[in-house]
C-alpha positions in Angstrom: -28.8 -7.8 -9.7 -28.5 -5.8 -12.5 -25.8 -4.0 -10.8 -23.6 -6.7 -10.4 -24.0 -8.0 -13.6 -22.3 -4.3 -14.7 -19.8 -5.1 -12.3 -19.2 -8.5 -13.1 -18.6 -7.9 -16.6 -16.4 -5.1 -16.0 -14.3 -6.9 -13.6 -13.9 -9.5 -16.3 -13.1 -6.7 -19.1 -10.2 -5.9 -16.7 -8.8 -9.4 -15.8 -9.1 -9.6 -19.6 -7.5 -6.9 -20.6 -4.7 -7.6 -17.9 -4.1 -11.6 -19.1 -3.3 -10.2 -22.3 -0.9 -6.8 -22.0 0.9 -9.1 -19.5 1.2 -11.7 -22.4 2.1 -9.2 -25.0 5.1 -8.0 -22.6 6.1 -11.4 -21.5 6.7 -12.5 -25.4 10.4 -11.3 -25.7 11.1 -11.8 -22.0 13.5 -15.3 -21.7 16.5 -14.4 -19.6 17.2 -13.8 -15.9 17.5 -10.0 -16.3 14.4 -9.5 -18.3 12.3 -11.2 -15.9 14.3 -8.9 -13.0 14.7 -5.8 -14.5 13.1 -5.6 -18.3 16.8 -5.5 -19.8 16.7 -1.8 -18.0 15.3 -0.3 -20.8 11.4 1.5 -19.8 11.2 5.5 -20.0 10.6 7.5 -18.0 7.0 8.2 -19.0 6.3 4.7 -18.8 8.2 3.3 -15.9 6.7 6.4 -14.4 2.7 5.3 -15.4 3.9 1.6 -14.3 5.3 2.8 -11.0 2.0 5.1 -10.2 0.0 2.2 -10.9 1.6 0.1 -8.9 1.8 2.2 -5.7 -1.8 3.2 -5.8 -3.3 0.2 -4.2 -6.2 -0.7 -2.6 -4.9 1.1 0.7 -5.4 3.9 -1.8 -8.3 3.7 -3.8 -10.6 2.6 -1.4 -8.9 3.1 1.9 -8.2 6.5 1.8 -12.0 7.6 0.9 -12.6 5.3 3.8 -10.6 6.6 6.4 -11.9 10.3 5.8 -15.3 9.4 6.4 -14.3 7.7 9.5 -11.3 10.0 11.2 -12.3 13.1 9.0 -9.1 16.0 8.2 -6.5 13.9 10.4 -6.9 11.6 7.7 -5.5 14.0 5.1 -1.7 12.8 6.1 -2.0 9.7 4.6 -2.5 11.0 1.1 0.1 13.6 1.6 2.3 11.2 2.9 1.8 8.6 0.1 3.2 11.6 -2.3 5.5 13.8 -0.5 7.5 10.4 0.1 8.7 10.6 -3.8 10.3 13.6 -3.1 12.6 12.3 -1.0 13.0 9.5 -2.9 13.7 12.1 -6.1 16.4 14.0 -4.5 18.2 11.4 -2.7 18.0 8.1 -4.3 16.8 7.4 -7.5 19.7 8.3 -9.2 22.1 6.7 -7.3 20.0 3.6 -6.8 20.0 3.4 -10.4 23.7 3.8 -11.0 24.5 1.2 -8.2 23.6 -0.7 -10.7 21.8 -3.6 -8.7 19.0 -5.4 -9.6 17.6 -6.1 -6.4 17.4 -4.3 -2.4 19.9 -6.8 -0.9 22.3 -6.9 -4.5 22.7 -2.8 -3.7 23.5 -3.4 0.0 26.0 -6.5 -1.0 27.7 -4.0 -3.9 27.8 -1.1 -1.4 29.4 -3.0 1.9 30.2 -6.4 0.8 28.6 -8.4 3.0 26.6 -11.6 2.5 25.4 -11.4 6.1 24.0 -8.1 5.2 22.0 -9.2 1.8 20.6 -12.1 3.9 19.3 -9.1 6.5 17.8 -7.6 3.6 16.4 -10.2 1.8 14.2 -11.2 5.2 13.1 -7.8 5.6 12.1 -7.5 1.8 10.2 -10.3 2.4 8.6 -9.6 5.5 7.4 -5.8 3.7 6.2 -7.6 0.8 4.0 -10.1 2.3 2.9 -7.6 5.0 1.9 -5.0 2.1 0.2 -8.0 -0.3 -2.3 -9.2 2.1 -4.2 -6.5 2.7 -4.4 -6.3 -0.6 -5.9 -9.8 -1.1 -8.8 -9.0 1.7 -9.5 -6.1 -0.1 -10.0 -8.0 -3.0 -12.6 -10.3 -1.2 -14.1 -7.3 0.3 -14.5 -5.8 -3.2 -16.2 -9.2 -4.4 -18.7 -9.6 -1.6 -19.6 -6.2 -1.8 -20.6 -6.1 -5.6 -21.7 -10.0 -5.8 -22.4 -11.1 -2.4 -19.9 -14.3 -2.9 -17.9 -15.2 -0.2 -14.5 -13.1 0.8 -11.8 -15.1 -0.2 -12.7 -16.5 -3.6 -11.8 -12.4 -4.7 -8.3 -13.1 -3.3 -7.2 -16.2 -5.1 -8.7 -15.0 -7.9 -6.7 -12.0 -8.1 -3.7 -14.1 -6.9 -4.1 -16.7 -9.6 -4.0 -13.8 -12.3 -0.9 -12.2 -11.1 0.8 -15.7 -10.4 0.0 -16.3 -14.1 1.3 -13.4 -15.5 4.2 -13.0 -13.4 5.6 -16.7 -14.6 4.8 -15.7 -18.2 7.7 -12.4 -18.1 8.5 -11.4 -14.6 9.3 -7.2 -14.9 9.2 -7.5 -18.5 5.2 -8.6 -18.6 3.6 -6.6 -15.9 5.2 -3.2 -16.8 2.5 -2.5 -19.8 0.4 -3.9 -17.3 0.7 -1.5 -14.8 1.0 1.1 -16.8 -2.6 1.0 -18.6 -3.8 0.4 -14.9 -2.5 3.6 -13.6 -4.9 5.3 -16.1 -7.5 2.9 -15.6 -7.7 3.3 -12.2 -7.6 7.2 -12.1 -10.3 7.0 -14.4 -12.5 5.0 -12.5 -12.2 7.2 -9.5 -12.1 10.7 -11.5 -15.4 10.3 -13.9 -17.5 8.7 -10.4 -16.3 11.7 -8.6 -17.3 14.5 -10.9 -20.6 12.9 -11.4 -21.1 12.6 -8.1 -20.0 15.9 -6.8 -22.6 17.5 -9.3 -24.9 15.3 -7.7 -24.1 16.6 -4.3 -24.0 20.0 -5.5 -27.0 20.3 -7.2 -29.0 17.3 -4.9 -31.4 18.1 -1.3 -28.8 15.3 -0.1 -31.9 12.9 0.2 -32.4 14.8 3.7 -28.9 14.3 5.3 -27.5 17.3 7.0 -24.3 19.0 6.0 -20.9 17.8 6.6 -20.3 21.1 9.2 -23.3 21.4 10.6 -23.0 21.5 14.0 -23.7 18.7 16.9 -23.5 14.5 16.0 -24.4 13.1 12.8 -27.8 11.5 12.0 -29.1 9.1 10.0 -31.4 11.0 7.6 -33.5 7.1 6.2 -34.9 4.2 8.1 -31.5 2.2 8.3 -30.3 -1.4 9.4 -27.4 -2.6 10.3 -25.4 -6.1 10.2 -21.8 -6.3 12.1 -19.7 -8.5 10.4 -17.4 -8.5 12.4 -17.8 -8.1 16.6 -17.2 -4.3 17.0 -17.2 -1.7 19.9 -19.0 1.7 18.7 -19.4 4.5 20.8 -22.1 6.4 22.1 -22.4 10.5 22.1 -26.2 11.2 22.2 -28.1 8.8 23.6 -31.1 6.8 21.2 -33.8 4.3 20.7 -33.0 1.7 18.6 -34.1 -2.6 17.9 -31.2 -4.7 18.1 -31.1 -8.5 16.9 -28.0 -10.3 18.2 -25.5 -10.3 21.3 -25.1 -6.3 22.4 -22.5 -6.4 25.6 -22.2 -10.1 25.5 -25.8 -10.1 26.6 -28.4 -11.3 24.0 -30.8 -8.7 22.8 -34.0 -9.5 20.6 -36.0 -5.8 20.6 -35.8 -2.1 21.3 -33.0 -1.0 23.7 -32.1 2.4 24.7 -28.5 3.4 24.9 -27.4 6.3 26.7 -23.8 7.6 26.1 -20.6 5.1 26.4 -19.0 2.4 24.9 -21.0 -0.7 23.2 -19.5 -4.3 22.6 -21.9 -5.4 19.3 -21.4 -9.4 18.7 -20.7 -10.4 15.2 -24.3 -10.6 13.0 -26.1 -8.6 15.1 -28.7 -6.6 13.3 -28.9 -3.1 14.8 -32.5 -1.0 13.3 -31.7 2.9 13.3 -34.6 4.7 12.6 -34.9 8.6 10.3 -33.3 11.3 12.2 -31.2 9.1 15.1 -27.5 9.6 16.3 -25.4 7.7 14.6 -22.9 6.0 17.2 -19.3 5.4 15.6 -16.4 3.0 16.0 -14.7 3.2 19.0 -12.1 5.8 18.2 -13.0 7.9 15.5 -14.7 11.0 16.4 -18.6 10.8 17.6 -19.1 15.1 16.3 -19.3 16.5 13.2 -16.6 19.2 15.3 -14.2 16.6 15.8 -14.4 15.4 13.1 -13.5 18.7 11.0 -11.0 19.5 13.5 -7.4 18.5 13.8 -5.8 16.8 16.4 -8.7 16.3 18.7 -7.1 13.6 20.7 -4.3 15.5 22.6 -0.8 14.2 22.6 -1.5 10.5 21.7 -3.0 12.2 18.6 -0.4 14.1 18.0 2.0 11.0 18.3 -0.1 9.4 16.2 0.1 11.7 13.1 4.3 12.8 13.6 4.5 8.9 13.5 2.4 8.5 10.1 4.3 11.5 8.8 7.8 9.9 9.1 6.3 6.5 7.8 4.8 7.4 4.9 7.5 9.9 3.9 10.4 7.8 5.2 8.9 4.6 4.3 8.1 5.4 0.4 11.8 5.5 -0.3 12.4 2.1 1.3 9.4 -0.2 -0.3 10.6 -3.1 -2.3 8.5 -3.0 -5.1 8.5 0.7 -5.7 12.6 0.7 -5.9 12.8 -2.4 -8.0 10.9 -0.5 -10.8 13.7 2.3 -10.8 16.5 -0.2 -11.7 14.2 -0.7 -14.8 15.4 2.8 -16.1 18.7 3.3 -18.4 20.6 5.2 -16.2 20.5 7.5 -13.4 18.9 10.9 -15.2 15.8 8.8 -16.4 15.6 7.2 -12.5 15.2 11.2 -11.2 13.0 12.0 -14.1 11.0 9.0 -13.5 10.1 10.0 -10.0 9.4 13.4 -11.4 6.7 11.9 -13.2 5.4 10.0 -10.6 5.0 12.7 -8.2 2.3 14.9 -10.2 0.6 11.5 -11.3 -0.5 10.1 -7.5 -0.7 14.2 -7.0 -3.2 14.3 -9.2 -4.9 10.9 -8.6 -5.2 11.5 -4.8 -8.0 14.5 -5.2 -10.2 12.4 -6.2 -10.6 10.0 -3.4 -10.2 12.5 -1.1 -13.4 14.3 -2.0 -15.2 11.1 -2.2 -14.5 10.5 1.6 -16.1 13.6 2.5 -19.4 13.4 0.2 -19.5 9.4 1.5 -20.3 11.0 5.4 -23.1 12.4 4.5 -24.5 9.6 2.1 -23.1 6.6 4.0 -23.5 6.9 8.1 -24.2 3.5 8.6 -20.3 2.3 7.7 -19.5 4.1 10.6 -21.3 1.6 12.9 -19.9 -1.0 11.5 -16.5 0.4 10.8 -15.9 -1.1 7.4 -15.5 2.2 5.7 -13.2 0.7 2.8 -16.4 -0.4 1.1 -17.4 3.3 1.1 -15.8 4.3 -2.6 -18.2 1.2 -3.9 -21.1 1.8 -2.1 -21.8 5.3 -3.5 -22.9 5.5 -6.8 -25.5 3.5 -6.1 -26.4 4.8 -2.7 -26.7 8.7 -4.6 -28.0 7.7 -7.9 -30.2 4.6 -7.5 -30.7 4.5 -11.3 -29.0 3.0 -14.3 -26.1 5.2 -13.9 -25.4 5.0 -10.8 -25.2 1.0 -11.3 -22.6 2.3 -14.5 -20.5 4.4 -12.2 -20.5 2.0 -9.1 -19.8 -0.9 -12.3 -16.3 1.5 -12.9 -15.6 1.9 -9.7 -15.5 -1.8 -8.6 -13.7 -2.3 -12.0 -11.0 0.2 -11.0 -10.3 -1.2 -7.3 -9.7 -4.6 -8.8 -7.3 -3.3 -11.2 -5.6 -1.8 -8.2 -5.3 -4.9 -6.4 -3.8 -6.9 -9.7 -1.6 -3.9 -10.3 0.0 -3.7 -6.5 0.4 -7.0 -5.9 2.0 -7.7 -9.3 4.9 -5.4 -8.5 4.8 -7.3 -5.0 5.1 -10.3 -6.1 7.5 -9.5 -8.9 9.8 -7.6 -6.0 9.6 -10.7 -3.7 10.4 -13.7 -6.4 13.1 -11.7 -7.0 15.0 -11.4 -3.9 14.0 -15.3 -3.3 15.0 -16.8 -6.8 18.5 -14.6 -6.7 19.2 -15.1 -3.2 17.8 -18.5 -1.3 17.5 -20.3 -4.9 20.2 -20.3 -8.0 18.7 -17.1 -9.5 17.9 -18.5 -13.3 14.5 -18.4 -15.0 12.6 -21.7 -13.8 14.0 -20.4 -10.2 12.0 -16.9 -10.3 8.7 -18.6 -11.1 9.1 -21.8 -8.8 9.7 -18.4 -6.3 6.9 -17.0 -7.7 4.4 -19.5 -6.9 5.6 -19.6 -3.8 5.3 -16.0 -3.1 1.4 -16.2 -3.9 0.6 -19.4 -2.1 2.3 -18.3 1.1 0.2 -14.5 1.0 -3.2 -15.7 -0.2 -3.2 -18.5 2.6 -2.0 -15.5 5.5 -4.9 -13.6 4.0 -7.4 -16.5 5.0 -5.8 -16.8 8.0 -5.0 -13.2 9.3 -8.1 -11.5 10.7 -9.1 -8.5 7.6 -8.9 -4.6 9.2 -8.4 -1.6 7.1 -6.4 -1.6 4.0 -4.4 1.7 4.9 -3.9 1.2 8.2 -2.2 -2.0 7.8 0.0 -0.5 4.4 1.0 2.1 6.8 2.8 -0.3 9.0 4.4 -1.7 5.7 5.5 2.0 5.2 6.7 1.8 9.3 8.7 -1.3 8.6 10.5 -0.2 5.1 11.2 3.5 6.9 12.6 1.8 10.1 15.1 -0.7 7.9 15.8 0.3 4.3 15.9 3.7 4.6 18.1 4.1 6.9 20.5 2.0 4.8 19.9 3.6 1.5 20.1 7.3 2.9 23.5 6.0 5.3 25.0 4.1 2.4 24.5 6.5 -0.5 25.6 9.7 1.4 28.0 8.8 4.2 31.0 7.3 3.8 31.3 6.0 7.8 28.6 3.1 7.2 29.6 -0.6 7.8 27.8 -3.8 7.1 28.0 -4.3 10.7 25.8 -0.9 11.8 23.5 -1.5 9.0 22.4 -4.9 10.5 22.4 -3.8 13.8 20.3 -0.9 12.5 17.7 -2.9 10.5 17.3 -5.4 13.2 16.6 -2.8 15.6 14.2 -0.7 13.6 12.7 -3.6 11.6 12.6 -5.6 15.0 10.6 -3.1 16.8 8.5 -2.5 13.9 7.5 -6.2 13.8 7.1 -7.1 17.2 5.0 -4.4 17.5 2.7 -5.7 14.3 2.7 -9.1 16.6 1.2 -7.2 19.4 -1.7 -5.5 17.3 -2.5 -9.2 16.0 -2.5 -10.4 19.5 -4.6 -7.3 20.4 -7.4 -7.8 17.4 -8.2 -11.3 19.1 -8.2 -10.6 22.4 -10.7 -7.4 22.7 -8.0 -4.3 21.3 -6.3 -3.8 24.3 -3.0 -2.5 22.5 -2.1 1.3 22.4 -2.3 3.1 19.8 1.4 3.6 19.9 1.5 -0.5 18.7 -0.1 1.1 15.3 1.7 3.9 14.6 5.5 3.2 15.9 7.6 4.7 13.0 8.1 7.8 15.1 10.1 5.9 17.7 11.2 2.6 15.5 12.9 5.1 12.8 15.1 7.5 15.2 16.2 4.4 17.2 17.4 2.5 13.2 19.0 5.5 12.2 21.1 5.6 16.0 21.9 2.3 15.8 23.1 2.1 12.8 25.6 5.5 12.9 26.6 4.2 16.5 27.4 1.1 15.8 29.2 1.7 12.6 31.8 4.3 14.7 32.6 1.1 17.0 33.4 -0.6 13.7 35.0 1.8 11.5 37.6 -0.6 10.5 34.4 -2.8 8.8 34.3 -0.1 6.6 35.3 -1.1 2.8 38.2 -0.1 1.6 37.0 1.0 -2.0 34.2 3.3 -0.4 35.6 6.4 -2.5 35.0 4.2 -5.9 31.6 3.4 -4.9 30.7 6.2 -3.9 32.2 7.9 -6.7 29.9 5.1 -9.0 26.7 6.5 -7.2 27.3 10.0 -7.8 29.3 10.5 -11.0 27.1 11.6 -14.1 25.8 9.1 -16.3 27.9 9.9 -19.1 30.9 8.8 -17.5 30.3 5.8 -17.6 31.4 4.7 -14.5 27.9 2.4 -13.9 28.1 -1.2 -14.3 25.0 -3.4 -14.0 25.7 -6.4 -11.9 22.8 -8.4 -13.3 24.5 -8.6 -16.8 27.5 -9.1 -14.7 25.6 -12.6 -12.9 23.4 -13.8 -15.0 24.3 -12.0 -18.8 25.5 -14.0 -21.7 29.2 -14.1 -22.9 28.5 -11.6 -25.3 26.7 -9.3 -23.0 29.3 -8.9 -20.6 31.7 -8.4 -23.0 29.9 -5.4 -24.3 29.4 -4.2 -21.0 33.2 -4.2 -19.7 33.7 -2.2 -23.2 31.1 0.6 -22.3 31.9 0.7 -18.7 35.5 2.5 -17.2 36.9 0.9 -14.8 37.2 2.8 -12.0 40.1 0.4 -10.0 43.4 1.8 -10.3 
């Protein structure tokens, strides 16, 4: 109890702490472009803090940890992913994104080939990446809650969804910037100080009797330990054990000691499994039942090897095509600061992602029993207080919730900030009352898919966000900033292809979770396959329709890649939505680049 009322009063220091940054940013914000793109005017350090806080999200604060307690070093990609994507994104687009000089995905693709049909495309697919990346979020969020107060999952989600709606109407980009920014350093701290604490603690600890992360043969459980499925589960079997089970084991009722010898177990939601000191520890159906396996990569053959190509080319592909990381980028004053920006960013999640990673590790020997259950995610929250039962540890596990909900109000602020965005400028008139009427929209319409859509884990699901964003809009941002052959008509046929696949094979998972997890593990990882066949697509069918392409090409082109003090950038939200005055002075700054 004591515990939670740390983390309680943290988690309100935060929500606190957030309501009013976001109203001290949203007090000069009034017009369309400051609620789009802050007038364009962050630094770099800033924008830079604002983006790393926004892309570190609960996929990465608590799923990470998570996933390398249950998949051990194959797990490593997704970090290295997550960061080696700015690079990319660095060297090929931020600076040309920038001096596009669009406010939105679909306004770049509309100034670059001219097509309505085209920014339609675009505007589904933003919204399909956005909602698709916020609700994991939004379960995390309940997860979070239940796990430090015991109150039911969703009440964390439309909590954190009424915050964000609120702060978002008060000053769109303009408010959540400062927002994000303070988060990014309140979110590394609350992983960093846990983790050095704790890593002393391991260090210096007997480990409470668990045996060492390489020691050789299964894992044990090194207490007395029971179990609760909250969810029904398969685990398998290596070694075989004694245990008591309470509940529906193989759809057969159980009430007592069973023995299970090695194989696959279907465990019925809330049954109670009793492990006693020094027993195997079966695991989730596919994560590896040996401490070998689990230090060892690629283990799995050439499925596995499928499976890690295919999270390589999302998350490195996919980072340069995500909505509400690109939005932040127009933010900058021109295209110098955009590259610098992303400079920034790419030591700050560098440095961020160390520390999760070593708690993943330490959690396997502290925290067995989440791999039963499968619900590793929790594991970042569960381990202060499992290695220091004492008034610190309650402290340390009190930051550590406090820093996983700032993650979740700092992602799915730029989410929904991205989202509104697209809707209010392209479905409704674009002016201020249109972004927040969008707004509102944006969170009712994820919070109720996160009641609805069956929770799994928080990475796994932002890596098909990553799939879906590398399979449409990179394609279309690489294509249409560096080759001059692109039409509006290959870039549809390209996003539809990639971002059709992508989806229907999201469909099939969903399908899959309720119907016993039939679906290949191909269905979870497709990028490998969905991003070859956007890029073909789009370069074939473009050939076939070279005469689509737009006849001032060699000025836009020339716009994209011109230095900034040329002047050749104009932005086309001043252009839509700026005063008389403004777009005077901005057709006097500006050289006109039409003959």
């Amino acid at each position: 109890m004591t515990q939670n009322l740390w983390s309680v009063g943290l988690v309100v220091v935060v929500a606190t702490i957030t309501f009013l940054l976001g109203y001290v940013g949203s007090r000069r914000a009034n017009t369309t472009p400051d609620f789009l793109v802050a007038r364009r005017a962050i630094p770099a350090t800033r924008n830079a803090a604002a983006i790393s806080g926004e892309y570190l999200s609960a996929a990465s604060f608590m799923g990470v940890a998570g996933l390398i307690l249950k998949d051990g070093i194959d797990a490593l990609w997704y970090p290295i992913g997550f960061t080696a994507g700015y690079l990319a994104l660095m060297m090929f687009v931020a600076a040309p994104l920038r001096r596009s000089g669009a406010y939105t995905l679909s306004d770049f693709a509309e100034a670059r080939l001219g097509s309505a049909a085209l920014r339609r495309w675009c505007t589904f697919f933003v919204i399909c990446i956005g909602v698709l990346y916020l609700v994991p979020q939004l379960q995390s969020a309940g997860l979070t809650l239940t796990t430090i107060t015991g109150l039911p999952a969703w009440l964390g989600g439309a909590i954190v969804t009424v915050i964000i709606v609120a702060n978002v109407l008060g000053g769109g980009m303009r408010a959540i910037t400062l927002v994000q920014a303070f988060q990014y350093w309140g979110k590394l701290f609350a992983l960093a100080a846990p983790t050095f604490v704790l890593f002393t603690v391991f260090l210096s600890g007997p480990g409470n009797g668990a045996q060492a992360v390489d020691e050789p043969g299964v894992l044990l459980f090194h207490e007395d330990v029971s179990v609760t499925a909250p969810d029904p589960v398969k685990v398998r079997v290596v070694t075989p054990l004694k245990l008591s089970a309470t509940g529906e084991v193989n759809g057969a009722r159980a009430d007592g000691d069973v023995y299970w010898t090695d194989g696959v177990y279907s465990i019925g939601k809330g049954t109670v499994l009793r492990f006693t000191k020094g027993s195997p520890v079966p695991v989730v159906e596919g994560s590896p039942g040996d401490n070998d396996r689990w230090l060892r990569p690629q283990t799995n053959g050439v499925p596995g090897l499928f499976e890690t190509y295919s999270l390589i080319f999302a998350t490195f592909l996919g980072t340069m095509g995500l909505p509400h990381v690109l939005v932040r980028f127009y933010t900058n004053p021109d295209g110098k600061a955009a590259r610098r920006t992303a400079l920034h960013v790419l030591y700050l999640i560098g440095l961020f992602y160390l520390f999760p990673t070593v708690l993943g590790v330490i959690a396997r020997q502290y925290l067995p029993q989440l791999l039963v259950t499968g619900k590793t995610d929790a594991a970042v929250l569960l381990l202060p207080g499992t290695m220091m039962p004492n008034l610190a540890g309650q402290i340390l596990g009190a930051v550590v919730a406090a820093g996983a909900f700032a993650a979740f109000l700092s992602t799915s602020s730029g989410l929904v900030v991205s989202v509104a965005g697209v809707v209010s400028t392209d479905i409704l008139p674009g002016k201020v009352r249109d972004f927040r009427w969008a707004t509102v929209l944006t969170g009712a319409s994820a919070i109720g898919l996160a009641f609805v859509l069956p929770p799994s884990d928080a990475s796994l699901t932002v890596a098909m966000s990553f799939a879906l964003a590398a399979s449409t809009f990179c394609p279309l941002l690489l294509l249409g900033i560096w080759w001059r052959g692109l039409t509006w008509v290959g870039a549809i046929a390209g996003m539809v292809v990639g971002g059709g696949l992508v989806i229907g094979a999201q469909v099939v998972n969903v399908i899959s979770s309720y119907t016993g997890g039939w679906a290949h593990s191909v269905f979870a990882q497709p990028a490998l396959v969905t991003v070859p066949m956007a890029f073909a697509a789009m370069v074939g069918i473009s050939r076939l329709t070279a005469r689509r392409r737009p006849e001032d090409v060699n000025q836009i082109l020339l716009r994209f890649h011109a230095p900034d003090p040329l002047g050749f950038m104009r932005d086309r939200d001043v252009q839509r939505f700026g005063t008389p005055r403004e777009k005077a002075r901005l057709d006097g700054r500006h050289r006109d680049l039409n003959p």
